[in-house]
C-alpha positions in Angstrom: -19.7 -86.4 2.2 -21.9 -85.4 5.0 -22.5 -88.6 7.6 -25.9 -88.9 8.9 -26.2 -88.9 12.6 -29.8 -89.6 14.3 -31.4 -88.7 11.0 -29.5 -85.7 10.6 -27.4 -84.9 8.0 -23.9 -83.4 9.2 -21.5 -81.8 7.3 -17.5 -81.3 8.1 -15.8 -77.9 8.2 -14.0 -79.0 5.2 -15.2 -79.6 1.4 -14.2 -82.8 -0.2 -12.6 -80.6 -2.8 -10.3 -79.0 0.3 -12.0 -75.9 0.7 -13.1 -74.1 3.7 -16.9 -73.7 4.3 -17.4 -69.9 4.5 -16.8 -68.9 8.0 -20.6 -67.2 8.2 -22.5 -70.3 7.4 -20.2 -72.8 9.7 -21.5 -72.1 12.8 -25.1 -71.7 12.2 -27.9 -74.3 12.5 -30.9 -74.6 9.9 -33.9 -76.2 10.3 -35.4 -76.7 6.4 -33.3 -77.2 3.2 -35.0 -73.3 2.7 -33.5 -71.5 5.4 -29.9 -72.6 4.4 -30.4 -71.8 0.6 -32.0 -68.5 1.9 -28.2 -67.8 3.7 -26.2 -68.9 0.8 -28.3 -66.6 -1.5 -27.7 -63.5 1.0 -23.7 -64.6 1.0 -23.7 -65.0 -2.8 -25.0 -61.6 -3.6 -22.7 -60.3 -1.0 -19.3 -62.1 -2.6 -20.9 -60.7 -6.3 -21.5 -57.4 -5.4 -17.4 -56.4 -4.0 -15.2 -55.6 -5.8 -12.6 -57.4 -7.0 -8.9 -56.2 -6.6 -7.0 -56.1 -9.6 -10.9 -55.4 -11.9 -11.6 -52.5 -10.3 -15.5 -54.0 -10.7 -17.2 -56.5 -8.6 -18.4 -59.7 -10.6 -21.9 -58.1 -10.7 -20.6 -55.2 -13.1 -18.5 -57.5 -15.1 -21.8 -59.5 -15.7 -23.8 -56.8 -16.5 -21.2 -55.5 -18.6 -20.0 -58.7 -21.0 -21.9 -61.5 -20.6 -25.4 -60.2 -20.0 -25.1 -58.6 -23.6 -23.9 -61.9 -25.3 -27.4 -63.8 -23.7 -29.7 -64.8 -26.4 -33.7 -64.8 -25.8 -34.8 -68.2 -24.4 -37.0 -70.3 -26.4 -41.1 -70.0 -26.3 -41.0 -73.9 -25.8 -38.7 -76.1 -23.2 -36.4 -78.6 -24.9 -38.1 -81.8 -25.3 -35.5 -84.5 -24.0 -35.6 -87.9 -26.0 -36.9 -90.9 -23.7 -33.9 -93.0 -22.2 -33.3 -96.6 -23.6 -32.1 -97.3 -20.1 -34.3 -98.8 -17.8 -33.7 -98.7 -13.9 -35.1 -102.0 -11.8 
């Protein structure tokens, strides 16, 4: 959980889950929400794109090979969600 020190939100090396942060984003500084998701975008693409010992295919191929098949087409319409009974005060 990050702690918020002089309106700033802080995170620690550590996840709560006991992962590591990856090591190219920990010592960086962002100024917009934006900018960080635009580095975690460029990382993700990077880890999807090797190749994965013991595949012999990065996660990209394995995508495009099973599951991208296996989609089906999205509906014309969103889903309509019911309203809540639950009411917030």
């Amino acid at each position: 959980m990050p702690k918020i020190i002089y309106g700033v939100a802080v995170s620690p090396v550590m996840m709560p889950d006991g992962r590591r942060r990856p090591a190219r984003l920990r010592d960086h500084r962002w100024f917009s929400l934006a900018q960080l998701n635009a580095a975690i975008r460029l990382l993700v693409a990077e880890l999807n794109a090797r190749q994965m010992s013991g595949f012999g295919s990065s996660r990209a191929e394995l995508f495009a090979e099973i599951e991208r098949p296996k989609l089906g087409e999205l509906p014309d319409q969103p889903r309509q969600h019911p309203r809540s009974r639950l009411f917030f005060h």
